[in-house]
C-alpha positions in Angstrom: 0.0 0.0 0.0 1.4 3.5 -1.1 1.8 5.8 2.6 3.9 8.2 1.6 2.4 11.9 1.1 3.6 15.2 0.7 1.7 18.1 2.8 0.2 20.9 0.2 0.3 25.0 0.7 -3.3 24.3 2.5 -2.5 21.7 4.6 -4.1 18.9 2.8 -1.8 16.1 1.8 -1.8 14.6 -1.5 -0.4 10.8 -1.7 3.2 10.9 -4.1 2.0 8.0 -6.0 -1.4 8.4 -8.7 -3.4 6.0 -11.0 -4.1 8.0 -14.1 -7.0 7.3 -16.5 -5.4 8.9 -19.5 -3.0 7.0 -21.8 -4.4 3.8 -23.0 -7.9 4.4 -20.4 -8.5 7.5 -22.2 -12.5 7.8 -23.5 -12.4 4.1 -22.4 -14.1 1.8 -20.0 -11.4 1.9 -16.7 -13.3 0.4 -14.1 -11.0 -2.8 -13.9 -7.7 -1.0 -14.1 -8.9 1.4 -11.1 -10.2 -1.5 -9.0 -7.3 -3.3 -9.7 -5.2 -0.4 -8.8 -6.8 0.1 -5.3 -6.8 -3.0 -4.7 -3.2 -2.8 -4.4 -3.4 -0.3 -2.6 -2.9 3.0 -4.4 -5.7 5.5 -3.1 -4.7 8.8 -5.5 -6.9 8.5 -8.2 -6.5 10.8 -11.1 -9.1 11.7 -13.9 -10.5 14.4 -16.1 -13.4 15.6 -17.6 -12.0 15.5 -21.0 -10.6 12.3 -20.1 -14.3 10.9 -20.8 -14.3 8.0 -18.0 -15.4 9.8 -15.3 -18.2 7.2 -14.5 -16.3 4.1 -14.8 -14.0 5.5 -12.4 -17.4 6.2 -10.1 -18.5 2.3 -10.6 -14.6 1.5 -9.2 -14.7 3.3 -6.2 -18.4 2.2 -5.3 -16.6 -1.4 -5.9 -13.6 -1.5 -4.3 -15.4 -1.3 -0.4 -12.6 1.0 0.4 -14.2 3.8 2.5 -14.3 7.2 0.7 -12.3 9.0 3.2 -9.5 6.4 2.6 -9.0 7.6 -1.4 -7.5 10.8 -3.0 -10.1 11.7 -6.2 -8.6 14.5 -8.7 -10.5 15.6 -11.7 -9.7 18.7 -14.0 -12.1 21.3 -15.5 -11.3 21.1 -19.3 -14.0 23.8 -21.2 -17.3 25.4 -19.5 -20.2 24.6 -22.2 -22.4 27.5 -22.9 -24.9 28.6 -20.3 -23.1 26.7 -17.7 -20.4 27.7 -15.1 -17.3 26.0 -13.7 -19.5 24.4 -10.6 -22.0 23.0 -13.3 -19.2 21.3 -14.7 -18.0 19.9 -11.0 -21.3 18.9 -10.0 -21.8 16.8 -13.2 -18.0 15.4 -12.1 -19.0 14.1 -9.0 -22.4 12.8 -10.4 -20.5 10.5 -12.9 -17.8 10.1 -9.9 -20.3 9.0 -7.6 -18.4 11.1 -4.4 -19.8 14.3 -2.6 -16.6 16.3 -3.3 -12.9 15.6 -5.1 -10.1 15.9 -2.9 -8.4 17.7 -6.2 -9.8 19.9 -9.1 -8.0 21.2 -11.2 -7.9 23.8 -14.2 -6.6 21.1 -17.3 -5.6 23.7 -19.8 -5.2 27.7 -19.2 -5.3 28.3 -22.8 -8.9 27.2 -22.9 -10.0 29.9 -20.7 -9.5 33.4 -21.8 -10.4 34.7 -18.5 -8.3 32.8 -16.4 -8.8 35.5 -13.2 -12.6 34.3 -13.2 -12.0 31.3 -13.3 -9.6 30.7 -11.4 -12.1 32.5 -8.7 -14.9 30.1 -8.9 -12.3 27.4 -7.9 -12.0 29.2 -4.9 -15.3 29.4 -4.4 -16.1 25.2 -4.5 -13.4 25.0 -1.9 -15.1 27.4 -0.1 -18.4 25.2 -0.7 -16.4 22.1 0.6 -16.8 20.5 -3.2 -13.1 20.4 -3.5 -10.9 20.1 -0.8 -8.0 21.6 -2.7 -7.8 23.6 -5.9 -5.2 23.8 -8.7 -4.1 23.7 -12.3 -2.2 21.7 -14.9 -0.1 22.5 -17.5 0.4 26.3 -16.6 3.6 28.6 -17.3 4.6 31.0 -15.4 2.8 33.6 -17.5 -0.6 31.7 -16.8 0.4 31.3 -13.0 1.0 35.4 -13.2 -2.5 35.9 -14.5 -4.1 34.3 -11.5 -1.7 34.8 -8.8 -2.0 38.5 -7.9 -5.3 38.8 -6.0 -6.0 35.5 -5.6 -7.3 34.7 -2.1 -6.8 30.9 -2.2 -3.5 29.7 -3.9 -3.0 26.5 -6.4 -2.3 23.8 -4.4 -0.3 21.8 -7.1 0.5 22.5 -11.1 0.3 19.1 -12.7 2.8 19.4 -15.2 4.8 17.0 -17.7 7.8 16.5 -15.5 11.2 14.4 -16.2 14.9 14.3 -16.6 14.6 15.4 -20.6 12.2 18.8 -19.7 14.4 19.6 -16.5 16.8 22.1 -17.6 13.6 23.9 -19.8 11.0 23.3 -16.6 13.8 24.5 -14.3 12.7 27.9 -13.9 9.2 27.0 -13.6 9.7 24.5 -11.0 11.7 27.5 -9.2 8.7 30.0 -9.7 6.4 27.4 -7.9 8.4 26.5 -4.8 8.8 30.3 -4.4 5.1 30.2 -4.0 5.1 26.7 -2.1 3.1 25.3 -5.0 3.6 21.4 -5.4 4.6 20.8 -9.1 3.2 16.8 -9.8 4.4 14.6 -12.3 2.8 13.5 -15.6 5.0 11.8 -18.3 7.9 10.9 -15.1 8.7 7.7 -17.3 8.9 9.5 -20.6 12.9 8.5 -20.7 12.6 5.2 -20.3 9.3 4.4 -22.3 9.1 6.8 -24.9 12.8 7.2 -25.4 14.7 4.1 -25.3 18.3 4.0 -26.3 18.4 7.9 -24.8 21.5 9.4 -22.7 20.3 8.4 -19.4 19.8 4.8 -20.4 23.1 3.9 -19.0 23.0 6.5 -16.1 19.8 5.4 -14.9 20.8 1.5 -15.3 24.3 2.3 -13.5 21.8 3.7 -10.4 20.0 1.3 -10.6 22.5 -1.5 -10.0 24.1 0.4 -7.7 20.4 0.4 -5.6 20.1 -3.1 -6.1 23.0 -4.0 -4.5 22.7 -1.5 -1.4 19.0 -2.9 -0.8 19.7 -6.8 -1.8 16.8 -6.8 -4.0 16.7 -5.9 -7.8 15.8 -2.1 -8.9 14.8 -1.1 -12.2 15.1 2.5 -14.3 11.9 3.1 -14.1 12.1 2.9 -10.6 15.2 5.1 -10.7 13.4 8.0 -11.9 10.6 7.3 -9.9 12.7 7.9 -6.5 14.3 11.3 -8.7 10.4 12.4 -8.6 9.7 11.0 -5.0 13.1 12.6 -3.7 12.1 16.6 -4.6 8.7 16.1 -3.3 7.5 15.6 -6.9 3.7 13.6 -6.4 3.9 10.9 -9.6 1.0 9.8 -12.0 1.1 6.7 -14.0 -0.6 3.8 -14.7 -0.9 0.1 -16.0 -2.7 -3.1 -16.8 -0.5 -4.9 -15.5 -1.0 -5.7 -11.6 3.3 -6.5 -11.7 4.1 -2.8 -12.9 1.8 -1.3 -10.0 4.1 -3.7 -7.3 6.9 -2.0 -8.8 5.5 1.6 -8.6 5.1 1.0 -4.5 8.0 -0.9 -4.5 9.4 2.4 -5.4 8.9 3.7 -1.3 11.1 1.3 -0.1 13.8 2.6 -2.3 17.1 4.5 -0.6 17.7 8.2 -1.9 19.6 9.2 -5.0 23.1 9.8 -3.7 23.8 14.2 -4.6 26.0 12.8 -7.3 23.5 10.1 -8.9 20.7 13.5 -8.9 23.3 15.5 -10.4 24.2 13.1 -13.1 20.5 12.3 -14.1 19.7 16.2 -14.3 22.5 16.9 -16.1 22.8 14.3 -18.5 18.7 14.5 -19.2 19.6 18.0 -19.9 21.4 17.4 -22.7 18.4 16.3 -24.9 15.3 17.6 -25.0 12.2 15.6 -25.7 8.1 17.2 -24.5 6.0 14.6 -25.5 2.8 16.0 -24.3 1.7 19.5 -24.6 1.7 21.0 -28.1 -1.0 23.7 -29.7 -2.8 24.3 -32.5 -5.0 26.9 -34.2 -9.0 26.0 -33.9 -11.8 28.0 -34.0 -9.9 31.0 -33.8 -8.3 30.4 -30.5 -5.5 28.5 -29.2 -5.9 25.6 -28.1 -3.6 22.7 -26.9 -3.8 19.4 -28.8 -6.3 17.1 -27.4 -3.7 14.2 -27.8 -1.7 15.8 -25.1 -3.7 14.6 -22.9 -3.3 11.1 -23.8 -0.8 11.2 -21.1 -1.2 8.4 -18.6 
């Protein structure tokens, strides 16, 4: 069972380790993957509006006999339809969700909302209202964070972001901007180097670690588990997810893992930095506004 958490700017704590139902689950049935996924113990479940399985992961969590209290639910606002407002949308959320209130919500994309200060407000307000018990955003830059920042009463929590050795030295000074404002940057994408980009730079860094794990522990470590105690290490929550009831062992496995010596973090930052590979977030023109890709948020 995943215990470890990390404590957010309002006190809240938000378990390190999340069961996305993007990726593969995206507009698809995920109800086994999400019980399966609790069932070994992983409470954070992470969703979306856009995501389009809202309700399947409702029928998992009504399921699983795990007491609501003992789970971390995160959806994300993606547009507000016509004649509706952001707490419409949230409502419908936890209708398809089958929960009171989400632990999480979360503005998905800032460039779908050209007025990101009023917005951004009426998160605030469904806090206030107890429908989420903390608020924040995905995919911003520090530009979008600047928008909503000044005057805001209530502060984002977290800024879901893709996060891993081959976007450190371009995320750098955004991950700077949001500890100066003790907002938790999460992790989408962590495993990008080694299952998007085999045959990368840090394949032999992250496999030199990883031995050298293995042998202080007496029990085998692998790179994805590598970069998975990088993440863990700077307080970085993780998303990710599987079919495969092996790959989520190895995921909680990853809490039992010693630190990153100063030298093994330096080498991973420095040798991701010397590539650069964003899978995720990329824009396009439509209907006369900027949008970001839909297929960005295949992510999980």
């Amino acid at each position: 069972m995943s215990r470890l958490s990390f404590t957010l700017n309002d006190s809240n704590k938000i378990p390190w380790l999340a069961f996305g139902t993007g990726t593969a689950l995206y507009t698809k049935e995920a109800k086994k993957e999400v019980i399966q996924a609790i069932s070994h113990g992983i409470t954070h479940l992470d969703g979306a509006q856009v995501y389009g399985n809202e309700a399947s992961i409702g029928d998992a969590i009504a399921e699983s006999g795990v007491p609501r209290s003992s789970l971390f639910v995160t959806t994300k606002l993606w547009d507000v339809p016509a004649g509706k407002t952001v707490r419409d949308t949230l409502v419908e959320s936890l209708r398809k969700l089958k929960v009171d209130y989400v632990d999480l919500f979360l503005i998905h994309n800032p460039q779908l909302h050209p007025d990101l200060k009023s917005v951004w407000k009426q998160l605030e307000e469904l806090k206030k209202e107890g429908l989420s018990k903390s608020i924040g955003v995905s995919n911003f830059r520090i530009k979008d964070l600047e928008v909503i920042l000044p005057g805001a009463e209530i502060l984002p929590s977290v800024n879901q972001i893709e996060y891993h050795p081959y976007v450190f030295k371009a995320s750098k000074p955004l991950i700077d901007f949001l500890k100066k404002h003790t907002i938790v940057p999460t992790s989408y994408g962590g495993l990008t180097p080694v299952n998007r980009f085999k045959g990368g730079p840090l394949d032999p860094v992250l496999e030199k670690i990883a031995k050298r794990l293995g042998e202080t522990r007496g029990k085998p470590v692998t790179s994805g588990q590598v970069l998975q105690v990088w993440l863990r290490q700077q307080g970085v929550p993780a998303i990710t997810t599987t079919s495969k009831a092996e790959r989520l062992l190895e995921y909680l496995d990853v809490e039992t893992i010693p630190d990153l010596t100063s030298e093994e973090v330096k080498e991973i930052e420095e040798t991701g930095s010397e590539v650069h590979h964003r899978v995720f977030v990329r824009t396009s023109r439509s209907d006369s506004r900027l949008v970001t890709n839909l297929n960005c948020y295949v992510h999980r």
